[in-house]
Residue, then its C-alpha position, 0 to 999 in steps of 0.5 A: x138845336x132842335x127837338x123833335x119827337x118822332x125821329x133822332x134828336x140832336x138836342x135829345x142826344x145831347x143831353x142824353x150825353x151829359x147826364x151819362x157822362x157826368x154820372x158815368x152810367x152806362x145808359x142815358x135816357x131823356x124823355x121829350x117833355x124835358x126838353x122844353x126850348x131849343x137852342x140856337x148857335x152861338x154861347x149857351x147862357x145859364x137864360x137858355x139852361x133855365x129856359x129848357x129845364x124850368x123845373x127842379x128836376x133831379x138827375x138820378x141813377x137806378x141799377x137795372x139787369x140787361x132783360x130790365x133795360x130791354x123789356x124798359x126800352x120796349x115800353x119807352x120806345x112803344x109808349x104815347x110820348x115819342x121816341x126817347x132820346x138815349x146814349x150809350x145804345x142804339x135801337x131798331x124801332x118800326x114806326x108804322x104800322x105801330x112803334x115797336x123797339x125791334x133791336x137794342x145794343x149798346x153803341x159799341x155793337x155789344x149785346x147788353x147782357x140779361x143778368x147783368x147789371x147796369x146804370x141808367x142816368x135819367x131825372x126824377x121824373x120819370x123815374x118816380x112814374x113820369x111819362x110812359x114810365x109808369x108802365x115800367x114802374x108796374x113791375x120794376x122798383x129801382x134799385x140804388x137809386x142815386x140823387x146827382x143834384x138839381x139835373x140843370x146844374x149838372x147838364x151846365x156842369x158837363x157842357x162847361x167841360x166840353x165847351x164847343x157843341x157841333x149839331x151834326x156831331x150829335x147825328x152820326x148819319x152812319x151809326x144812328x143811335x135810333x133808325x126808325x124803319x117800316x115794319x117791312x124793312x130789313x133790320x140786317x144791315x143796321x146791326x153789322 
């Protein structure tokens, strides 16, 4: 599976997947920069799992309000470091002539609600100022900030359960979790 930065990420979405899943949040979000190898098709060793998380990253969960996980996806979306890979929520961002995250809904169709409360699955690392997270932490302090453990340990756990991994099951060509568009584009016809 490959990575990639500027458009959906099969890889991305994965384990964006995982951390969601395994933590039963309602958000996954995984940054470009923790994805460090790709995988190739055929058994998933624990060499791979270390090759792609090297570091001692923790899997952890904040509580954010529904207007919180807009204006975070604004900033992530917008920011220097690529498009997020995500799960739960499908997004409208423009790529040209700037990035701007026009449209958020959780995957289902459903409006994420402004006062309400969610849980967002992430690693420590962004969450402690990572990435273009940083820009999120000048006015967000998480909230019930949970530690799951070493993230490696926690993505080979979930995959163990799921055994089988399809590439093209992670895309789905006519509900994609982020469409990228021109800033001219409609946006109408993505959210119906």
């Amino acid at each position: 599976m490959q990575r990639d930065k500027d458009k959906e990420n099969p890889l991305g979405n994965l384990i964006a997947d995982c951390i969601r899943n395994y933590t039963l949040a309602d958000i996954g979000i995984v940054n470009f920069g923790l994805l460090r190898s790709i995988w190739f098709p055929g058994d998933i060793l624990y060499e791979n799992i270390l090759n792609m998380f090297p570091f001692n990253n923790k899997l952890v969960t904040v509580q954010m309000t529904g207007k919180e996980v807009r204006k975070m996806m604004e900033i992530l979306q917008e920011g220097s470091k690529g498009f997020y890979s995500t799960s739960g929520v499908k997004q409208i961002v423009t790529k040209l002539p700037v990035r701007k995250l026009e449209s958020l809904k959780f995957y289902d169709n459903t409006d994420i609600v402004d006062d309400q409360i969610y849980s967002i699955a992430t690693n420590d690392f962004l969450i402690g100022g990572g990435d273009d997270f940083k820009n999120v932490l000048t006015w967000y302090i998480p909230r019930n900030y949970i530690d799951h453990g070493i993230f490696r340990d926690k993505v080979l756990d979930y995959l163990k359960k799921i055994k089988y991994i399809k590439e093209n099951d992670l895309i789905d060509p006519l509900n994609p979790r982020l469409k990228i568009i021109d800033q001219n584009d409609k946006i109408t016809n993505f959210l119906e």
